[in-house]
Each structure stands twice: as structure tokens, then as C-alpha cells.
C-alpha positions in Angstrom: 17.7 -24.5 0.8 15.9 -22.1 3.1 15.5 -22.4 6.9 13.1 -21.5 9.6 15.0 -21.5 13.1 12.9 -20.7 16.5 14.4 -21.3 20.0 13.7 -22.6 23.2 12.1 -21.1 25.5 12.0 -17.9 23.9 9.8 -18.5 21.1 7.6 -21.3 22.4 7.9 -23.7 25.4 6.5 -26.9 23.7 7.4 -28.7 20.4 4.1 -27.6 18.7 4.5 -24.0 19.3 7.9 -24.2 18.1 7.5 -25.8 14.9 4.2 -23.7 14.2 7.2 -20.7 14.6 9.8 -22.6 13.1 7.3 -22.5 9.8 6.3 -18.8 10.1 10.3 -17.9 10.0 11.1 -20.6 7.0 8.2 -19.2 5.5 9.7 -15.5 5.5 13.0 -17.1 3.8 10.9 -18.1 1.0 9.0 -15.2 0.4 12.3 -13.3 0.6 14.0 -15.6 -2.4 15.1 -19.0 -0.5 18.1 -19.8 0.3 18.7 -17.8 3.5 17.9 -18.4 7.0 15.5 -16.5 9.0 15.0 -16.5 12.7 11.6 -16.3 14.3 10.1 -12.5 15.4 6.7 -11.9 17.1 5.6 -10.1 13.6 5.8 -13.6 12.0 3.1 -15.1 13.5 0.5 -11.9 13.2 1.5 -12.4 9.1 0.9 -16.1 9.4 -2.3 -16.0 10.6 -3.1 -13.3 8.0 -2.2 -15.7 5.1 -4.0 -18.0 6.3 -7.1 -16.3 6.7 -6.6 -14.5 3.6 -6.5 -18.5 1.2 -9.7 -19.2 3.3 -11.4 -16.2 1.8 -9.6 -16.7 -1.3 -11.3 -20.3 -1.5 -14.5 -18.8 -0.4 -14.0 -16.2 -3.3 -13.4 -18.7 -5.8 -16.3 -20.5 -4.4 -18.5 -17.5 -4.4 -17.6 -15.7 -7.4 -16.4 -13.2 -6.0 -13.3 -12.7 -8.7 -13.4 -10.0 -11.7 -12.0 -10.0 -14.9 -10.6 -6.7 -15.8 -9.5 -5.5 -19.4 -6.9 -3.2 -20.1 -6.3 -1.9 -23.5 -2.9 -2.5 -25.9 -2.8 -0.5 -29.1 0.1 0.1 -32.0 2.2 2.6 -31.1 0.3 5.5 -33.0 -2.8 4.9 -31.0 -5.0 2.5 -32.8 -6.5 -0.4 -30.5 -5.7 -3.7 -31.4 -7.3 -6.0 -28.4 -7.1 -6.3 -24.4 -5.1 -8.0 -22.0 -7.6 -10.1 -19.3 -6.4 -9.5 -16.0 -8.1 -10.9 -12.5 -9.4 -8.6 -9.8 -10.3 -9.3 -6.3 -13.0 -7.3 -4.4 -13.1 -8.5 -1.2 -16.4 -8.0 1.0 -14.4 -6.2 3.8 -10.6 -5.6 2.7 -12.0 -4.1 -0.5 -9.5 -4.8 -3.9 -6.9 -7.1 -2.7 -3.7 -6.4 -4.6 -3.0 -8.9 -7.5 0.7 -9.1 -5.9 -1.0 -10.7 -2.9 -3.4 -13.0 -3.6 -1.9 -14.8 -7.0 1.4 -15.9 -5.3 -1.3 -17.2 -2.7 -2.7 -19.0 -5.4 0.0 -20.4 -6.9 1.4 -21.5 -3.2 -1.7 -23.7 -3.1 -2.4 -24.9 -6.6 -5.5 -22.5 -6.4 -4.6 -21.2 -9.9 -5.6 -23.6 -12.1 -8.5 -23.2 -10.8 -8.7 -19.3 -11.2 -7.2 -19.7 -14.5 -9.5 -21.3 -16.2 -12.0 -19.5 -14.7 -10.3 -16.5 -16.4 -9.2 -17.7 -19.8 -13.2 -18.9 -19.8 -14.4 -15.6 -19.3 -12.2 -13.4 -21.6 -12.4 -15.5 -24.3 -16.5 -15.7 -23.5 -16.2 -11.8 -23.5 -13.9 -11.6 -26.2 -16.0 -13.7 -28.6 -19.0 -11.5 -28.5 -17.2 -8.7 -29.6 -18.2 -7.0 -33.0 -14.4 -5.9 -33.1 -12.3 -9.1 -33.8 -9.9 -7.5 -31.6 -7.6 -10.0 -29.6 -7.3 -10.7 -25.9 -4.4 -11.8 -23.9 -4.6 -13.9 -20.8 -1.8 -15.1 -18.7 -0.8 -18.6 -17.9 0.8 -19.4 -14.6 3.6 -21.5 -14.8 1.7 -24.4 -12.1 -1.1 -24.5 -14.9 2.0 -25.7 -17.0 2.8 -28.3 -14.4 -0.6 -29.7 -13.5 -3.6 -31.3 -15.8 -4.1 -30.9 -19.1 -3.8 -27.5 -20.1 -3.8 -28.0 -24.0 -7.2 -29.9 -23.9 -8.4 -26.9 -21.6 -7.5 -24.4 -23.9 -8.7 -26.8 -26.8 -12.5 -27.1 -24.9 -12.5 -23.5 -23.9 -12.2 -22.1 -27.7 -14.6 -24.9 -28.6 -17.1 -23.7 -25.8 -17.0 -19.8 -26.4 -16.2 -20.1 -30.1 -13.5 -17.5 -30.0 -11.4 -17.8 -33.1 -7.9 -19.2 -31.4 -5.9 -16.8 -33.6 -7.3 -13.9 -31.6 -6.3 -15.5 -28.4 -2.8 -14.5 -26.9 -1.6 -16.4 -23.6 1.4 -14.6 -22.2 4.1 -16.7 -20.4 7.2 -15.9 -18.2 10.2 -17.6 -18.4 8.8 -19.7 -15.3 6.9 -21.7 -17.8 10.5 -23.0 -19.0 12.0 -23.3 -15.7 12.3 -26.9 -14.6 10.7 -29.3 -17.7 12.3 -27.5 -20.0 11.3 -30.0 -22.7 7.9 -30.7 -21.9 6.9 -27.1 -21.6 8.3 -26.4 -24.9 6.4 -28.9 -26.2 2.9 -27.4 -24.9 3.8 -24.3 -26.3 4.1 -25.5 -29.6 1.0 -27.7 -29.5 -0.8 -24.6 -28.5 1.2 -22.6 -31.6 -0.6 -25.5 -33.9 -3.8 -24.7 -32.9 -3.1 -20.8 -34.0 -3.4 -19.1 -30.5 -0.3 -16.7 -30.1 2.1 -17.1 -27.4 4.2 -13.8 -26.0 6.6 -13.6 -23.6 6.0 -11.7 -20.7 8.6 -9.7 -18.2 11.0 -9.9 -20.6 14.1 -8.8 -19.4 14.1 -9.4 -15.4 14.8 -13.1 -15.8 17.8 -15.6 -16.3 18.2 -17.1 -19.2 15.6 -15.2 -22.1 18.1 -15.2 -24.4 18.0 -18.7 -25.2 14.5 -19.1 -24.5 14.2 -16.8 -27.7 16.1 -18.9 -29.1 14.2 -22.5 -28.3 11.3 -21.1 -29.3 9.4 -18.5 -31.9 7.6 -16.1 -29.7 4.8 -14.2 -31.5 6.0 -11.4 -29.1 7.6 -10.3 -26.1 7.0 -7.6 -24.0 9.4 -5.4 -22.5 9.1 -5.3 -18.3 7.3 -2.1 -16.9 10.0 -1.7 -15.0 12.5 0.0 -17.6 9.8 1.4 -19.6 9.1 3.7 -15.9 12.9 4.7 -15.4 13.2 5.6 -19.6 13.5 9.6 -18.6 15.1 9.1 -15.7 18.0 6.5 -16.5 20.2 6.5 -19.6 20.8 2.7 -19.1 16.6 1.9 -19.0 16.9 3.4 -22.5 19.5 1.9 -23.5 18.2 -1.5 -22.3 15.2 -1.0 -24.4 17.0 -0.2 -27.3 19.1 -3.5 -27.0 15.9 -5.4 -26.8 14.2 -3.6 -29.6 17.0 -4.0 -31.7 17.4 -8.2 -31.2 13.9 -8.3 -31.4 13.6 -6.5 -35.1 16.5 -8.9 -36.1 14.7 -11.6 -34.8 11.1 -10.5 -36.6 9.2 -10.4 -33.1 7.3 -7.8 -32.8 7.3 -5.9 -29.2 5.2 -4.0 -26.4 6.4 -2.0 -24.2 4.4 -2.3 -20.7 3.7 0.6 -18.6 3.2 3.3 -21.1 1.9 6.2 -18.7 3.5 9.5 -20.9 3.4 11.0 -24.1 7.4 11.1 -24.0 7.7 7.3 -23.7 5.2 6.9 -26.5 7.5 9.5 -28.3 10.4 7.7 -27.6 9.1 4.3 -28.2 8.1 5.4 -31.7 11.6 6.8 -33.2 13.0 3.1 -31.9 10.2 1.3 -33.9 8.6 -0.2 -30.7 4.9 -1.7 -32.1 2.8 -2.0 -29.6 2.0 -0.1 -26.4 0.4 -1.5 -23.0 -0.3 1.5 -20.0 -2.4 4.3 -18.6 -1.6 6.6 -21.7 -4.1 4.2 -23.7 -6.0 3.1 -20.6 -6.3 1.3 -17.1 -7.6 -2.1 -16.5 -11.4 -1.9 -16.2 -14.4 -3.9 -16.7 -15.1 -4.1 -20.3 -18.4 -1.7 -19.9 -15.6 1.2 -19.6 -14.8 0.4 -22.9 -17.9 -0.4 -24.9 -16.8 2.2 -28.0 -13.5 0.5 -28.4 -15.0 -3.3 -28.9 -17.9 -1.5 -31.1 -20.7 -2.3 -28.6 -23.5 0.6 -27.5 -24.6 1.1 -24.1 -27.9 -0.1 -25.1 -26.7 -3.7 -26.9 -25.0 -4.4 -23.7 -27.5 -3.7 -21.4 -30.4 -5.9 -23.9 -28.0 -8.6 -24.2 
């Protein structure tokens, strides 16, 4: 439980001013993982009012298409390119790039996502299929597309639509797919399986309960958080933590990428534990696909007469 206290007189001298403040504070003990209580401050308010007006322009941007689908590259560990990951991007007419860490969680907040998400699994996989390079993309699934409408049939009418192939689709998932209808979510990931899209696991390793999600269910791959891959020179345990993982998931036969690749050293290093596959800025940022024209066997000149 999480709660949102403000007091008379000094936060408002009428009940609608005090509940308007009473939400601004309960909504700072959710953002700052439930189950605390927060007290109203003047701040509060000012960041209300900027979430609010940032879903308006979010609706207006879904609205307007005014969101971008990015595409950064994932190759084996020596190099070679084996497909993109789709990621959204917001360019706002005044703010400018709105950090994915903003506006998704905004999304999600307000069932805004299903939305978005389709729009983005619709556009990769459009992009993706024209390709010359059968290379695979990777989009990820929220886990409120999980909970709302049919996502399979989506998916399904998508592929149909773009004519990908759906074994060079990948949809990533984190483990708050499986959080809540355990059962029901398992069972859309294996229906999804049957049609031969791949299904990785995403973040692995700052969550709960992986273990046995590995265990419920056979994950074409995981991918190890950014987050130890960033500290591997500079903490014995990140390496040792990536080890662990690599090790399980070679007994397990799931393959692995390591996220957040950004040196030579941590390619180095990722390569004498037998890690795959490689996500980062070593092999490249996330960019529109023009960027990367050479890599998907395109010419300048085909893309701009198609």
C-alpha cells in the first residue's frame, strides 16, 4: 500500500485542493516503489502538472505521428551482424528527444502502450521485411499489452500484413510479463512460440524470481542487464555475476547477449566466457535504419527510389 498525506491548512484550505495534493504526494510513493508514505511538498505539484501536460502531448504524438522507430544493431560476439532491436523515439516539437525512461512508464500508466506498441511492432516488422538481409529484429512487449486485447491475433495480423517471416521476429519480455497471471501469460508465450517468432528474456538478472521463470518456460534467449555488463572492469562481482549467468545458461542451451557493450575489453572478456551475442555502442547506437543501409544490404539510391 502507498499513501499520499496533505494537511490542513498548510497544503490547501478546501477539500479539493487537498485531495488534488493528497494525489501529487501518493503519486511520488508510487514512482518511488509503493509501499511508503509520502507527505505533500510544493515541488509536487510543479511535477504534477508536468505529467500531465507531458500524456497530453504524448496523446497528441501518438495522434500526430510524431513517434520514431529507431534500430540498433546486435551482432555475434566476433562482429558479424545478425539483425536489430526496434526501439521507440520521441521528438518532441519543443522539448526535443524525450527520454524513453519518461514517456513509456507514462504510457504504461495510462494504457497508452498498446497503442504505441503496435504501432511499433507494425513498423519494424514493415521495415524489417523489406530487407534484402533476412536479418532479425527484436521488438519489446510491455507487460499491459500482455494484460489487455488480443495480442496473439495482433501479432498473428501483423506478420500476415507486412509478410515478415515470424521466425525472424524476436519480442523480448521482462519478467513483468509473468508477474501476476502467471498461467495465462505463459500460455501466450507459447502460442506465440507455435507460430515460430522467438521470445528472449530481457533484464535478466535485476528481477525476482528468473530463476524459475527459466525454468517454466524455454527462452530462445536472455539477455544479460546493461547494468553488470557497465561495472565488468570495475567490480569483480559484475564479472562474476556474468559468469554465473553464462554458465546456467550454456547448461541450459540458451544462447545469451550481453547489453551495453561500449569497449573492446568487454567484447574481449565476453568472448573467453563464450557469451554469443553482443548488444551496445561498440557495434552501434540506435538510429534510424538509413544509418545503416550497408548492414541490411540496401544502397543509398534503392532507398531513396523506393
Amino acid at each position: 500500500m502507498s499513501v499520499g498525506i496533505a494537511i490542513y491548512p498548510d497544503d490547501g484550505v478546501d477539500a479539493a485542493t487537498l485531495l488534488a495534493n493528497a494525489d501529487s504526494a501518493l503519486y511520488r510513493a508510487k514512482r518511488e516503489g509503493r509501499g511508503r508514505v509520502c507527505f505533500f511538498e510544493s515541488e509536487m505539484d510543479r511535477e504534477l502538472r508536468d505529467r500531465r501536460l507531458l500524456l497530453h502531448d504524448l496523446r497528441q504524438a501518438v495522434e500526430q505521428n510524431q513517434l520514431l522507430v529507431y534500430f540498433q544493431p546486435q551482432a555475434r560476439i566476433d562482429g558479424e551482424i545478425i539483425g536489430f532491436e526496434a526501439l521507440v523515439r520521441w521528438n518532441h516539437p519543443t522539448r526535443g528527444f524525450v527520454p524513453p525512461d519518461q514517456f513509456i512508464p507514462l504510457a504504461e500508466e495510462n494504457g497508452l502502450i498498446i497503442q504505441i506498441g503496435e504501432w511499433v511492432l507494425r513498423e519494424a516488422c514493415r521495415e524489417a521485411a523489406s530487407w534484402p538481409r533476412p536479418l532479425q529484429v527484436a521488438v519489446n512487449l510491455s507487460p499491459v499489452q500482455f494484460q489487455a486485447g488480443d495480442l496473439e491475433r495482433s501479432i498473428h495480423q501483423i506478420l500476415l500484413e507486412t509478410g515478415l517471416a515470424p521466425t525472424r521476429l524476436e519480442v523480448e519480455i521482462t519478467e513483468g510479463v509473468l508477474i501476476g497471471d502467471f498461467t495465462r501469460a505463459l500460455t501466450l508465450l507459447r502460442r506465440l512460440k507455435a507460430l515460430g517468432i522467438r521470445i528472449a528474456m530481457d533484464d535478466f538478472g535485476t528481477g525476482y524470481s528468473s530463476l524459475s521463470y527459466l525454468q517454466s518456460f524455454p527462452f530462445d534467449k536472455i539477455k544479460i542487464d546493461r547494468s553488470f555488463i557497465s561495472d565488468l572492469e570495475a567490480t569483480p562481482q559484475s564479472a562474476e555475476i556474468v559468469r554465473a549467468v553464462l554458465s546456467l545458461a550454456h547448461a541450459l542451451k540458451i544462447p545469451v547477449v550481453a547489453e551495453g557493450v561500449e569497449t573492446e575489453a568487454q567484447r574481449v572478456f565476453l568472448a573467453r566466457e563464450a557469451c554469443e551475442e553482443m548488444q551496445g555502442y561498440l557495434i552501434g547506437r540506435p538510429e534510424p535504419i538509413e544509418r545503416y543501409l550497408d548492414l541490411i544490404g540496401v544502397t543509398v539510391e534503392q532507398r531513396l527510389s523506393a
